[in-house]
N, CA, C and O atoms as a MOPAC input file, in Angstrom:
PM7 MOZYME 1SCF
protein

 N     -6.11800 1    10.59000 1    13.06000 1
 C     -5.34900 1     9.46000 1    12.61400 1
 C     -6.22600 1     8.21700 1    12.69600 1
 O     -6.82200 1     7.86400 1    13.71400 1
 N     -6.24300 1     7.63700 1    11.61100 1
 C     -7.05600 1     6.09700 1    11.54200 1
 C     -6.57700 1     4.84400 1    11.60800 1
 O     -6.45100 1     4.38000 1    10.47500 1
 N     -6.21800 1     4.01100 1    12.56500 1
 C     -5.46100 1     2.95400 1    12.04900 1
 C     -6.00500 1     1.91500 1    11.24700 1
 O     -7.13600 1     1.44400 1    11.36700 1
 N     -5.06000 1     1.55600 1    10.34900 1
 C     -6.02100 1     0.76200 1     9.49800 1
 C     -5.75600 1    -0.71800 1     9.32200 1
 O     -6.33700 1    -1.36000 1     8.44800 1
 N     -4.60800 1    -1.42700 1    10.40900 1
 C     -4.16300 1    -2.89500 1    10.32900 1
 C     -2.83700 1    -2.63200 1    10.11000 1
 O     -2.28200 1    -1.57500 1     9.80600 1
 N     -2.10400 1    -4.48200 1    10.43700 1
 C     -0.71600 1    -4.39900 1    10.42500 1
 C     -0.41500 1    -5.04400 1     8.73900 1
 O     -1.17300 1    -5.74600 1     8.07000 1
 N      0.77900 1    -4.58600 1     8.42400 1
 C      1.43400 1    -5.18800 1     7.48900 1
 C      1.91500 1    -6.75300 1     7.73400 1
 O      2.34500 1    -7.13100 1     8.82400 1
 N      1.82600 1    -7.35800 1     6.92000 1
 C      2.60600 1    -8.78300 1     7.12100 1
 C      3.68400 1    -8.77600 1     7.25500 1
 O      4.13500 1    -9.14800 1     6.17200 1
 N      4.58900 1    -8.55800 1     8.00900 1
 C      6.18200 1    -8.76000 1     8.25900 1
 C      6.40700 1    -9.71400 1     7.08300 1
 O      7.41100 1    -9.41100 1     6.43800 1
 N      5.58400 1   -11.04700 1     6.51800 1
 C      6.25500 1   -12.42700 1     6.04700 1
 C      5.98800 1   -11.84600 1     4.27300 1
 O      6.23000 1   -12.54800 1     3.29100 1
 N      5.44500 1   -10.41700 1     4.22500 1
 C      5.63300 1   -10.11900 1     2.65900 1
 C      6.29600 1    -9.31500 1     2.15300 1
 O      6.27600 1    -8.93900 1     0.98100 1
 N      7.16500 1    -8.87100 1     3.29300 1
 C      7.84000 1    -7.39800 1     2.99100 1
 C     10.01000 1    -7.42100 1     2.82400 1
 O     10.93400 1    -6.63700 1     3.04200 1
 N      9.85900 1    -8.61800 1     2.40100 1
 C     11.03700 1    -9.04700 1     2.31700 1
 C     12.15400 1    -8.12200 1     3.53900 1
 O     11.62300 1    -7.46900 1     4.43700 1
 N     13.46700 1    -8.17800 1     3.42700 1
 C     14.46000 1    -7.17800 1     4.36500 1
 C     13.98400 1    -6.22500 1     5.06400 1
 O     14.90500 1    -5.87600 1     5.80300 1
 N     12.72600 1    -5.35300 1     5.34200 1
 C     12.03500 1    -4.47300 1     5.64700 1
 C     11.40300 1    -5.22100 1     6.91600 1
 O     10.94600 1    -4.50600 1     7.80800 1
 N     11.35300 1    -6.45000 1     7.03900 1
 C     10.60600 1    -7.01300 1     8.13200 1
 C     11.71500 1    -6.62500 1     9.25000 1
 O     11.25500 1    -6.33000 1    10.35300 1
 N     12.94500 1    -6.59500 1     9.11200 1
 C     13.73000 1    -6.85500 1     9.97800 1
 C     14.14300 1    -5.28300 1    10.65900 1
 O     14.42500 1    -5.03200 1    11.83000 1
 N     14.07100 1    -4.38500 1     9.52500 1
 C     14.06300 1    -2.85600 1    10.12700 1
 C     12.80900 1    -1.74000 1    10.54100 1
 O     12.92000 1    -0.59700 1    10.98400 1
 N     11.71600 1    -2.44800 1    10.25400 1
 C     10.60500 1    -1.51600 1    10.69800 1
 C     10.36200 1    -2.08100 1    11.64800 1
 O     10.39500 1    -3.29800 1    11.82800 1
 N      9.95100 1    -0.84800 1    12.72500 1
 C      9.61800 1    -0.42700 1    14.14000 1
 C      8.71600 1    -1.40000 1    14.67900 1
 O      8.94700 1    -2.07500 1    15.68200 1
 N      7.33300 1    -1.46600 1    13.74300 1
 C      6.36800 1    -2.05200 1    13.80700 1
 C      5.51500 1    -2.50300 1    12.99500 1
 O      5.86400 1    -2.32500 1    11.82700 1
 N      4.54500 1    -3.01100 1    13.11700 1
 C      3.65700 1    -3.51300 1    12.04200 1
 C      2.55600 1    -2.88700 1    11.55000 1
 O      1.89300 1    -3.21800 1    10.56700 1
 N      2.33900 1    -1.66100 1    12.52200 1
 C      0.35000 1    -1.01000 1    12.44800 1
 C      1.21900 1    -0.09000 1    11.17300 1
 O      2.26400 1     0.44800 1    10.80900 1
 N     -0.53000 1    -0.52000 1    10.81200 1
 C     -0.21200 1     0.99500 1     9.73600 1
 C     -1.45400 1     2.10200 1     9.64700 1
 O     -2.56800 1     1.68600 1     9.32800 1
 N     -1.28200 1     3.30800 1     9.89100 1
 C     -2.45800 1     4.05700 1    10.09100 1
 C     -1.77900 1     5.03400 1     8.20700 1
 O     -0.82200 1     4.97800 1     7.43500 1
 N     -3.44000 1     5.98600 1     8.41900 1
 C     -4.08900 1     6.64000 1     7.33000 1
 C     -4.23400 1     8.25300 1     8.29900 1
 O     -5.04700 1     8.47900 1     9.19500 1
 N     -3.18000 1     9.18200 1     7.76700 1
 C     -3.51900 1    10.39200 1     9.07500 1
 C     -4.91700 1    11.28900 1     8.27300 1
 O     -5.12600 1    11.10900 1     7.07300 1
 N     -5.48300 1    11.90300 1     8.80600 1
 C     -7.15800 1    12.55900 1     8.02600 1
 C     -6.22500 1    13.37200 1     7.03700 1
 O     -6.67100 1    13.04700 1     5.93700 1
 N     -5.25800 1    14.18000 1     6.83500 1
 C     -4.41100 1    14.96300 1     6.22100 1
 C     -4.38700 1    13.72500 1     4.97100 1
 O     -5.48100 1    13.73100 1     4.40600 1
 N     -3.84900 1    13.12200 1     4.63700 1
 C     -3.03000 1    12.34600 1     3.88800 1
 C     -4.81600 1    11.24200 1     3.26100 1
 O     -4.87200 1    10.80100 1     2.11300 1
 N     -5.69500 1    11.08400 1     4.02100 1
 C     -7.08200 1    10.63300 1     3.68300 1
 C     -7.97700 1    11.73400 1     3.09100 1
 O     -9.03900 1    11.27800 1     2.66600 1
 N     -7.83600 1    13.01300 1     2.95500 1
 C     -8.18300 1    14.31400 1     2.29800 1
 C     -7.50300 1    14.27500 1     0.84900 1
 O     -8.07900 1    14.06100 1    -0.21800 1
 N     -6.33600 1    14.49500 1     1.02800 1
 C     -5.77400 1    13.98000 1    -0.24800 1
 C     -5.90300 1    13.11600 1    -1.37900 1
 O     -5.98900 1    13.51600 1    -2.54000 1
 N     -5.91300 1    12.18200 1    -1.09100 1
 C     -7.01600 1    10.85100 1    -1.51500 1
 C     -7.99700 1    11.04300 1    -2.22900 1
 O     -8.14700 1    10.66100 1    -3.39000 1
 N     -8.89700 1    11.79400 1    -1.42000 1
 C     -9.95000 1    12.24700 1    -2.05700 1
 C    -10.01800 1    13.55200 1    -3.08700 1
 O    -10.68300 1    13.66400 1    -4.11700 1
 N     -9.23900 1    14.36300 1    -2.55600 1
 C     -8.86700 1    15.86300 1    -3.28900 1
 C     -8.09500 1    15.10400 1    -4.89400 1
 O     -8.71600 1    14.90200 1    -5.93800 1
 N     -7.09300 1    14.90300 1    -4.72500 1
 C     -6.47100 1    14.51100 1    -5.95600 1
 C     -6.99800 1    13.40900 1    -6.52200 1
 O     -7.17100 1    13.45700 1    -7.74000 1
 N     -7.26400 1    12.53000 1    -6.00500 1
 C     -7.49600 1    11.43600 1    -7.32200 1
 C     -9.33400 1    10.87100 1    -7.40300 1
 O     -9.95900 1     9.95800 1    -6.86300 1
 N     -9.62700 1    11.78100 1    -8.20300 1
 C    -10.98500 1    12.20800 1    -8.78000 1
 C    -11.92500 1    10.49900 1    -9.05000 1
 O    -13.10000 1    10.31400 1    -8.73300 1
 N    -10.81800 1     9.25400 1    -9.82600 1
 C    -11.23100 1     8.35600 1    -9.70500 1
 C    -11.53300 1     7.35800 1    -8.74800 1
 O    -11.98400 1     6.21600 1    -8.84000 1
 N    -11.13100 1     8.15400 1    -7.70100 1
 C    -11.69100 1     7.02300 1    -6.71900 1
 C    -13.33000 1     7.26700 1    -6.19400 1
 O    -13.51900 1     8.47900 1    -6.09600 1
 N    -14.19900 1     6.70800 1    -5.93700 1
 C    -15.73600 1     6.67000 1    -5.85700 1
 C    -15.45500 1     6.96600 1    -4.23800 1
 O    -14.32000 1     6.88500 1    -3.76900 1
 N    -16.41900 1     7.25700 1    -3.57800 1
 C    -16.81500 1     7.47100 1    -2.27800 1
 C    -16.17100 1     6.26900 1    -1.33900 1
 O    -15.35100 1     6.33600 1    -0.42300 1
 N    -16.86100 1     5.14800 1    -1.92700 1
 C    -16.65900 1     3.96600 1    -1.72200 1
 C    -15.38100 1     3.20700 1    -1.37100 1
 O    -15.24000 1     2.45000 1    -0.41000 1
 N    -14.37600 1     3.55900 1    -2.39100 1
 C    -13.36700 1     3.06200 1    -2.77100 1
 C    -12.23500 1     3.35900 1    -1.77300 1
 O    -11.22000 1     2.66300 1    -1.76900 1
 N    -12.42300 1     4.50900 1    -0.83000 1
 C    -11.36800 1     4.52900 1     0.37600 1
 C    -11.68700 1     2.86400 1     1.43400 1
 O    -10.79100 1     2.17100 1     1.91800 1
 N    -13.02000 1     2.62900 1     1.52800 1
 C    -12.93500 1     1.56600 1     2.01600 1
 C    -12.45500 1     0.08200 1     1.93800 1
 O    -12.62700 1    -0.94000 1     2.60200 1
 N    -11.71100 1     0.47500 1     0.71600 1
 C    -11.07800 1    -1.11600 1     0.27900 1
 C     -9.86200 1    -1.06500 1     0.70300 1
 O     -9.42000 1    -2.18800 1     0.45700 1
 N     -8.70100 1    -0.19500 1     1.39600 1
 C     -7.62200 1     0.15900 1     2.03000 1
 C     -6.99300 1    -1.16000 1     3.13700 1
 O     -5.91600 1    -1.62700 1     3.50500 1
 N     -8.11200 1    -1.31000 1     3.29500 1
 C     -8.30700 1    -2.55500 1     4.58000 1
 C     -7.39700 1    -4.19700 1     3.86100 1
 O     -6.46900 1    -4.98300 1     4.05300 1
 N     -8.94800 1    -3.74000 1     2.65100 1
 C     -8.62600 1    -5.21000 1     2.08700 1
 C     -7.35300 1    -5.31100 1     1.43500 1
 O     -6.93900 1    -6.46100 1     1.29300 1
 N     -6.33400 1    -3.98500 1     0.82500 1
 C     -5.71000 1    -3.86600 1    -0.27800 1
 C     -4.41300 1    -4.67400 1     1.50600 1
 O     -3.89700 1    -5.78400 1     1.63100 1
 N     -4.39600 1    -3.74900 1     2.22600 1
 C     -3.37900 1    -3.98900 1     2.87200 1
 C     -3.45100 1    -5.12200 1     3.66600 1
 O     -2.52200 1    -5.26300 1     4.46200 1
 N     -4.27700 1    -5.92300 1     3.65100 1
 C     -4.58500 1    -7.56700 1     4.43100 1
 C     -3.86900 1    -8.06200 1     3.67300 1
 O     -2.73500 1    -8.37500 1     4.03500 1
 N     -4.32900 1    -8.30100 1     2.31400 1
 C     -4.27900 1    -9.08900 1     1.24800 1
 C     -4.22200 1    -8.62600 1    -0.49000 1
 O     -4.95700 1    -8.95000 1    -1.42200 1
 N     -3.11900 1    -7.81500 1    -0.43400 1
 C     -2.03000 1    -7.85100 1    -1.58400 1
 C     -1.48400 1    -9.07800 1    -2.43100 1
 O     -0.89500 1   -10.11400 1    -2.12500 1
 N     -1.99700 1    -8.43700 1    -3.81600 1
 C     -1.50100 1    -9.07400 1    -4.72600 1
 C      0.11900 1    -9.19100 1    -5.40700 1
 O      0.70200 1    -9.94800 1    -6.18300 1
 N      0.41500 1    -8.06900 1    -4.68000 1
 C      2.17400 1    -7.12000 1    -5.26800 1
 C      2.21900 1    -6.16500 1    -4.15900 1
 O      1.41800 1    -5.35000 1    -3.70100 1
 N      3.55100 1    -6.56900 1    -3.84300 1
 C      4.18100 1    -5.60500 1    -2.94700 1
 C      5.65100 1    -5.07900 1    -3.53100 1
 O      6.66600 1    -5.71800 1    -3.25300 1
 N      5.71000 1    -3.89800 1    -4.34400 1
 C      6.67300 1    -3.45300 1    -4.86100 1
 C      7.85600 1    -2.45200 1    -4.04800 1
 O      7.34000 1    -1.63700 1    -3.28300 1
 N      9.36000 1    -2.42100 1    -4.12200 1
 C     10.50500 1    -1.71300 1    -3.21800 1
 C      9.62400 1    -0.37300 1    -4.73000 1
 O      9.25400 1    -0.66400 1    -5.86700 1
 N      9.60600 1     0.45500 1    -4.29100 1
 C      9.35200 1     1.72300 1    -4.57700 1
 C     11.39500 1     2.58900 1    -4.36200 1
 O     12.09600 1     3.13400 1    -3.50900 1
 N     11.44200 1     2.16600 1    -5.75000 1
 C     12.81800 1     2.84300 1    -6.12600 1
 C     13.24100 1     3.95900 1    -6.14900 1
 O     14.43600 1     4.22100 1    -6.28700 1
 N     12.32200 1     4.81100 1    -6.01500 1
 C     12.77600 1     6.41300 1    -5.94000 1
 C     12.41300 1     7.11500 1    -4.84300 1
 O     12.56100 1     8.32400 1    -4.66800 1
 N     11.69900 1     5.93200 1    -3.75200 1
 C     11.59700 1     7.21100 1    -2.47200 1
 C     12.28800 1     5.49000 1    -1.42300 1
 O     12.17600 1     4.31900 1    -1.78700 1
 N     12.93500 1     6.02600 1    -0.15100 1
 C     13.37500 1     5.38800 1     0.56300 1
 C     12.65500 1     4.37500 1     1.50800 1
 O     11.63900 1     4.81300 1     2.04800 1
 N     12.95400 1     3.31900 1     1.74300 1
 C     11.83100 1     2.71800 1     2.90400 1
 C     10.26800 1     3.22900 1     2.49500 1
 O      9.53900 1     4.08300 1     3.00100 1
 N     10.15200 1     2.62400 1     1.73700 1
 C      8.91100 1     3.22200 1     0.76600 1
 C      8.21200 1     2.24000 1    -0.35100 1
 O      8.75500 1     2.08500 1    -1.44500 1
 N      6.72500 1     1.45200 1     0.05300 1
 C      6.45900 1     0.18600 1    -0.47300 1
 C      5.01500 1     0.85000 1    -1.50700 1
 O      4.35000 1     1.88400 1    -1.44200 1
 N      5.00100 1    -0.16200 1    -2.27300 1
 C      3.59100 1     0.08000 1    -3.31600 1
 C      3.23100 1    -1.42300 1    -3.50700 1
 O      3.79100 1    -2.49700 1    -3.72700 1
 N      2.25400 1    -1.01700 1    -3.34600 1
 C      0.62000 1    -2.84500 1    -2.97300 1
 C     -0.26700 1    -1.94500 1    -4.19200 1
 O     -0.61900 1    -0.86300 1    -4.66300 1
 N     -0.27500 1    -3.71400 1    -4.23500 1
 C     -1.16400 1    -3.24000 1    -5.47400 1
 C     -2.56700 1    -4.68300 1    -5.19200 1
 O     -2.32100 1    -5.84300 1    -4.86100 1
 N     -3.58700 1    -4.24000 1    -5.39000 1
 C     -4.60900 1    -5.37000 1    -5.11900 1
 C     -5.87000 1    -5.53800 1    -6.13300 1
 O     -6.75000 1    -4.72700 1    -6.42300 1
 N     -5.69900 1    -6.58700 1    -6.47600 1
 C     -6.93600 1    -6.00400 1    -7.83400 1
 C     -8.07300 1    -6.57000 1    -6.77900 1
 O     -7.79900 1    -7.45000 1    -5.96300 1
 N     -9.43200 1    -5.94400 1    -6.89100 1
 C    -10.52400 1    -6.00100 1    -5.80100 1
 C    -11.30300 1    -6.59100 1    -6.74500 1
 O    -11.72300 1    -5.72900 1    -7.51800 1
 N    -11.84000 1    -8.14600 1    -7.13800 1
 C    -12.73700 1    -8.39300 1    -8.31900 1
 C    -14.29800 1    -7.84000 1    -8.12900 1
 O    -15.00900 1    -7.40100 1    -9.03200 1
 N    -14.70200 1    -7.99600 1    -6.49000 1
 C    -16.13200 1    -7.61100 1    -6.77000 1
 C    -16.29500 1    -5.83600 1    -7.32000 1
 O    -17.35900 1    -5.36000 1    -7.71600 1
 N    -15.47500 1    -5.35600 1    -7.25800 1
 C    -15.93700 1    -3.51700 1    -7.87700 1
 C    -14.88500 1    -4.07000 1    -9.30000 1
 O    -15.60600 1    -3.40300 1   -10.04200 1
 N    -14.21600 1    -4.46700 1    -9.93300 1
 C    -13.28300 1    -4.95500 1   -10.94600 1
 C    -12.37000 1    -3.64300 1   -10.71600 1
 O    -12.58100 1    -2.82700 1   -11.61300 1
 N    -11.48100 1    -3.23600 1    -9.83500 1
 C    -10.79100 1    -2.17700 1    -9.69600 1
 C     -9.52400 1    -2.67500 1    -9.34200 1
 O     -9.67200 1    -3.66700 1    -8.62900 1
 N     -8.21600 1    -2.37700 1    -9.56100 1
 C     -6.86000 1    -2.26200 1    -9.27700 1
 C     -6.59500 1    -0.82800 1    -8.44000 1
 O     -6.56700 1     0.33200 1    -8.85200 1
 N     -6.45100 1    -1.27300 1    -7.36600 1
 C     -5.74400 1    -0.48300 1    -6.60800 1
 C     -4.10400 1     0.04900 1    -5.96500 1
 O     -3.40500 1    -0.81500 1    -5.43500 1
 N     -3.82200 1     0.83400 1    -6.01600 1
 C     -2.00800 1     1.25300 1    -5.70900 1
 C     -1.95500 1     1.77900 1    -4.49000 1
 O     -2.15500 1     2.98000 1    -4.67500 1
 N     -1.80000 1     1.58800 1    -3.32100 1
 C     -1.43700 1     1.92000 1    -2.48300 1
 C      0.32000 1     1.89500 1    -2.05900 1
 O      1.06800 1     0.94000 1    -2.27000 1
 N      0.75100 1     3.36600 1    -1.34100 1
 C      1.75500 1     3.91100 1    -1.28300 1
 C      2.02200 1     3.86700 1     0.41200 1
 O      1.32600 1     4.50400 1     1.20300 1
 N      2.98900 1     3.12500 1     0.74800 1
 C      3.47800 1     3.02900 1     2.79000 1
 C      4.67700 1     3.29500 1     2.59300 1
 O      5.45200 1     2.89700 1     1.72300 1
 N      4.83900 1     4.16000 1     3.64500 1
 C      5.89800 1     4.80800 1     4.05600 1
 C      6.10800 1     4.03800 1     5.30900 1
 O      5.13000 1     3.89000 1     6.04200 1
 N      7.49500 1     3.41800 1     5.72900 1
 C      7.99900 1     2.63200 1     6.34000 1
 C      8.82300 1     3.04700 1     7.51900 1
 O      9.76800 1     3.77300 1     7.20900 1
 N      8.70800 1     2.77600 1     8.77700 1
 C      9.25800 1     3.52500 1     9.74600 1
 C     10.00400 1     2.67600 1    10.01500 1
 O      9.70400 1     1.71200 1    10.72000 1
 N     11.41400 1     2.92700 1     9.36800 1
 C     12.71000 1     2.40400 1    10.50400 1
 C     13.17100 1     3.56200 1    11.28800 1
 O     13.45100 1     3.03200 1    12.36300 1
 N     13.34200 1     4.42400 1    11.37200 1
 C     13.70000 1     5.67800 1    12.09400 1
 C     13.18500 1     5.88300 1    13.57900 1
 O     12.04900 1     6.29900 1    13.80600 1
 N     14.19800 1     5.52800 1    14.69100 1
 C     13.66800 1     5.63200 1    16.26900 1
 C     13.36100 1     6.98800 1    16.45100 1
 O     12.39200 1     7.45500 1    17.05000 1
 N     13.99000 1     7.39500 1    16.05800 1
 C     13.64300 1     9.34200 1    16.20100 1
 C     12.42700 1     9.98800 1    16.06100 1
 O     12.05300 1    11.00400 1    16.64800 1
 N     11.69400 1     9.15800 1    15.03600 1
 C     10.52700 1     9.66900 1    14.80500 1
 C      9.55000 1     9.82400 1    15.98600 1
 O      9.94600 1     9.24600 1    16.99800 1
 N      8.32500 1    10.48900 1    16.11100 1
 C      7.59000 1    10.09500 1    17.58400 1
 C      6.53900 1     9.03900 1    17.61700 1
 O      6.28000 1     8.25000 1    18.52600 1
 N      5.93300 1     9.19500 1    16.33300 1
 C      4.89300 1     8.00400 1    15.76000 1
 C      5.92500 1     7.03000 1    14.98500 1
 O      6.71300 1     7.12900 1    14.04400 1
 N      5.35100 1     5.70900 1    16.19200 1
 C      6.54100 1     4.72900 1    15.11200 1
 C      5.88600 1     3.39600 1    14.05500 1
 O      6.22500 1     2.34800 1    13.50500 1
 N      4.58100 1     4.42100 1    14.27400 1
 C      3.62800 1     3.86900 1    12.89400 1
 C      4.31600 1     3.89000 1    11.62700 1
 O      5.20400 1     4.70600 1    11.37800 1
 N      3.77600 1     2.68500 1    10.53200 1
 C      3.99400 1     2.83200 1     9.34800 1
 C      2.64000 1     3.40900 1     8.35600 1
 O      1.46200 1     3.07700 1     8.49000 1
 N      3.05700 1     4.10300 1     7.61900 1
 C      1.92700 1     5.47700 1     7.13100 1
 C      1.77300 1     4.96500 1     5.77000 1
 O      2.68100 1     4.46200 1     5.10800 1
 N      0.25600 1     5.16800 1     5.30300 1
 C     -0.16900 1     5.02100 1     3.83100 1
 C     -0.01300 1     7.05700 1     3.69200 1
 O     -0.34000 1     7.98900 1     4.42600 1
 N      0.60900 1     6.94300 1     2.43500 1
 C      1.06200 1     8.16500 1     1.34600 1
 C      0.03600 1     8.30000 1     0.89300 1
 O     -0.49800 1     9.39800 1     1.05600 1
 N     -0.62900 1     7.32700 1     0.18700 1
 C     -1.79100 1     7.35900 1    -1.10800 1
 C     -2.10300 1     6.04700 1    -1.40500 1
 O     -1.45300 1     5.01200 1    -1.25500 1
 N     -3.40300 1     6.29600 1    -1.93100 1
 C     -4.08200 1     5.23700 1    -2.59000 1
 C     -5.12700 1     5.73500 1    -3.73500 1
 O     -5.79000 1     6.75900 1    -3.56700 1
 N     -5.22000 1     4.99900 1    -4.82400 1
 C     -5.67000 1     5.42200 1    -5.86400 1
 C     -6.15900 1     4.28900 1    -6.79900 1
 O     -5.98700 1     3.16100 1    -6.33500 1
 N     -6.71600 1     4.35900 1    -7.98600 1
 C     -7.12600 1     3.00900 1    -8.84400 1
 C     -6.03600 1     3.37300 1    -9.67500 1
 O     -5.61100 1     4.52700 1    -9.71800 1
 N     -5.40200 1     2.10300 1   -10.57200 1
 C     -4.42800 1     2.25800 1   -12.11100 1
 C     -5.29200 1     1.00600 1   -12.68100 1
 O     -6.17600 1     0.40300 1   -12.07200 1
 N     -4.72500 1     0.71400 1   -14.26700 1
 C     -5.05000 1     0.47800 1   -14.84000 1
 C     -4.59300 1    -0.97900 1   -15.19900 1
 O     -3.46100 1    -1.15700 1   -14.75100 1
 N     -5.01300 1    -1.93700 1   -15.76500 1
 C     -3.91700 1    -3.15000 1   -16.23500 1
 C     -2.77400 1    -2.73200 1   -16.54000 1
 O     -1.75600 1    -3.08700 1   -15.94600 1
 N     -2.80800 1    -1.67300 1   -17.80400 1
 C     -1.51900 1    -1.49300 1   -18.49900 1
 C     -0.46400 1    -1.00500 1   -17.24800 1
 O      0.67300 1    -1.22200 1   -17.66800 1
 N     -0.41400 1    -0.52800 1   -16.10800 1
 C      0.11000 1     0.44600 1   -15.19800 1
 C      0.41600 1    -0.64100 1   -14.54900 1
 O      1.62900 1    -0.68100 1   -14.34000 1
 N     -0.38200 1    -1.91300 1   -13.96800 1
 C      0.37400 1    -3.08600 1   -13.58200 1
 C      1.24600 1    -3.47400 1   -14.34800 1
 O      2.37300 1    -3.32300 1   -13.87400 1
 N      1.21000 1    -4.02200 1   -15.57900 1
 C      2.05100 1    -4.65100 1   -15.90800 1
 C      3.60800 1    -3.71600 1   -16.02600 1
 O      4.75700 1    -4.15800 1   -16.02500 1
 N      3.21100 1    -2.53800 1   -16.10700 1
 C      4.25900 1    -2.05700 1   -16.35800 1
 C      5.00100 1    -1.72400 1   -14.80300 1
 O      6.08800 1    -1.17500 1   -14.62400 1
 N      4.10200 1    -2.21200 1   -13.82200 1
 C      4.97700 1    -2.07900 1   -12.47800 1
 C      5.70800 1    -3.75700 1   -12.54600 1
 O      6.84300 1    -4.10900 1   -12.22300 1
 N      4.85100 1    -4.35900 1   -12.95700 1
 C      5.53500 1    -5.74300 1   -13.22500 1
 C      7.14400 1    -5.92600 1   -13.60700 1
 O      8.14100 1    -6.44500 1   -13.10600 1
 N      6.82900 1    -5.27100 1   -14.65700 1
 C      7.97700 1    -4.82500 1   -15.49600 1
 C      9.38200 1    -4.53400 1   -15.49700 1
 O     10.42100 1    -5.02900 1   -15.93300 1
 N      8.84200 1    -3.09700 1   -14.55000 1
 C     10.09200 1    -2.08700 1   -14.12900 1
 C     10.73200 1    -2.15900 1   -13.01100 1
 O     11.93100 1    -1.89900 1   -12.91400 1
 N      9.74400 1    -2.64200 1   -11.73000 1
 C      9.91200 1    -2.50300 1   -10.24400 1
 C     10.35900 1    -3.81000 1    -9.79600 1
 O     10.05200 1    -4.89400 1   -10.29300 1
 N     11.28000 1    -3.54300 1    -8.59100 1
 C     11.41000 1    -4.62700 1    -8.24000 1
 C     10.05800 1    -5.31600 1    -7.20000 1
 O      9.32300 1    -4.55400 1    -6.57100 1
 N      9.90900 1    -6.65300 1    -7.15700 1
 C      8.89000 1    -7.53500 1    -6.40500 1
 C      9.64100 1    -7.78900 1    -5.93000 1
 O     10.78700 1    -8.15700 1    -6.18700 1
 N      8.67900 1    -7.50400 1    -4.56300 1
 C      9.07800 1    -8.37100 1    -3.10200 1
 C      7.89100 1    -9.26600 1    -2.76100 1
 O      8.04600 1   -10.16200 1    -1.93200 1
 N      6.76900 1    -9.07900 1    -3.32800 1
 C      5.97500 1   -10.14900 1    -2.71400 1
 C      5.12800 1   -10.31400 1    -4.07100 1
 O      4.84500 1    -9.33700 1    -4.76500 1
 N      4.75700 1   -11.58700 1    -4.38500 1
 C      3.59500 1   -11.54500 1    -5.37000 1
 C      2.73000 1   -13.16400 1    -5.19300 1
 O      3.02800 1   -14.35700 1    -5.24400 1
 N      1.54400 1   -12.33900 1    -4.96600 1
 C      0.80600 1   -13.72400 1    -4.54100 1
 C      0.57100 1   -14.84500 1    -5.54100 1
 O      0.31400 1   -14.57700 1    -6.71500 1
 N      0.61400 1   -15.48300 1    -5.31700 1
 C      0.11600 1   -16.96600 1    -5.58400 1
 C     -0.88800 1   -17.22800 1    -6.47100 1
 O     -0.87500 1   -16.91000 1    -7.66000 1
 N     -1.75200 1   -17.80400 1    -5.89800 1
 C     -3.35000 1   -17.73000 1    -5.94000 1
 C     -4.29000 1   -16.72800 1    -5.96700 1
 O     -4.84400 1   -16.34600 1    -4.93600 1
 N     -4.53900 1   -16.23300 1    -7.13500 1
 C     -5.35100 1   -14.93500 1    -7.79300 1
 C     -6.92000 1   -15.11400 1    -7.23200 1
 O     -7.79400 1   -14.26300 1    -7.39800 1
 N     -7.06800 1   -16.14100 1    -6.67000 1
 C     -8.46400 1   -16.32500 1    -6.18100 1
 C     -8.90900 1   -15.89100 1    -4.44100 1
 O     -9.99800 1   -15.75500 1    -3.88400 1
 N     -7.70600 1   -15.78600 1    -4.04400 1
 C     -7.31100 1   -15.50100 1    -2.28600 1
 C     -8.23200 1   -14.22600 1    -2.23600 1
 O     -8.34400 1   -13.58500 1    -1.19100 1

């Protein structure tokens, strides 16, 4: 298990108030994956995880799975858009009361806008230069 930083409580709209905590780890299971399935990501590109989850451009309610967020960060120095997928721990039951990255992967402009679009925003930054 890797931890990889906390979420901002101040971007995660209603979700601040029911998750456990703030860390969010990457388990090696779920960082295999990553790499196994999505062919476009470069060697490299797991290491921007950090930056995507500091400093998000879009933080989308992910409508079809529960307590379940999508960040999206465009990274200008590689010119890449990234999607990252957290799974959100309100649940005391659980034993890890970490909040978990699902996936991360590159999309495309067109795939933003169309999260623009469809999804609801809970956070969208400001200043494209941050």
């Amino acid at each position: 298990m890797h931890y990889i930083g906390k979420i901002d409580k101040k971007k995660i709209g209603e979700y601040s108030k029911t998750i456990l905590t703030d860390d969010v780890i990457l388990t090696e299971e779920r960082r295999k994956h990553m790499i196994e399935h999505h062919p476009e990501l470069g060697y490299n590109d797991i290491n921007y995880i950090k930056k995507v989850l500091k400093n998000p451009d879009f933080i989308f309610q992910d409508r079809k799975n529960c307590d379940t967020l999508l960040i999206i960060k465009n990274v200008i120095e590689n010119d890449k858009i990234y999607r990252m997928v957290i799974k959100l721990n309100t649940n005391s039951s659980i034993q890890d009361k970490s909040n978990s990255i699902i996936s991360f992967w590159s999309i495309n402009e067109k795939k933003l806008n169309q999260y623009i679009r469809n999804e609801r925003i809970i956070f969208k930054k400001l200043d494209k230069n941050e």
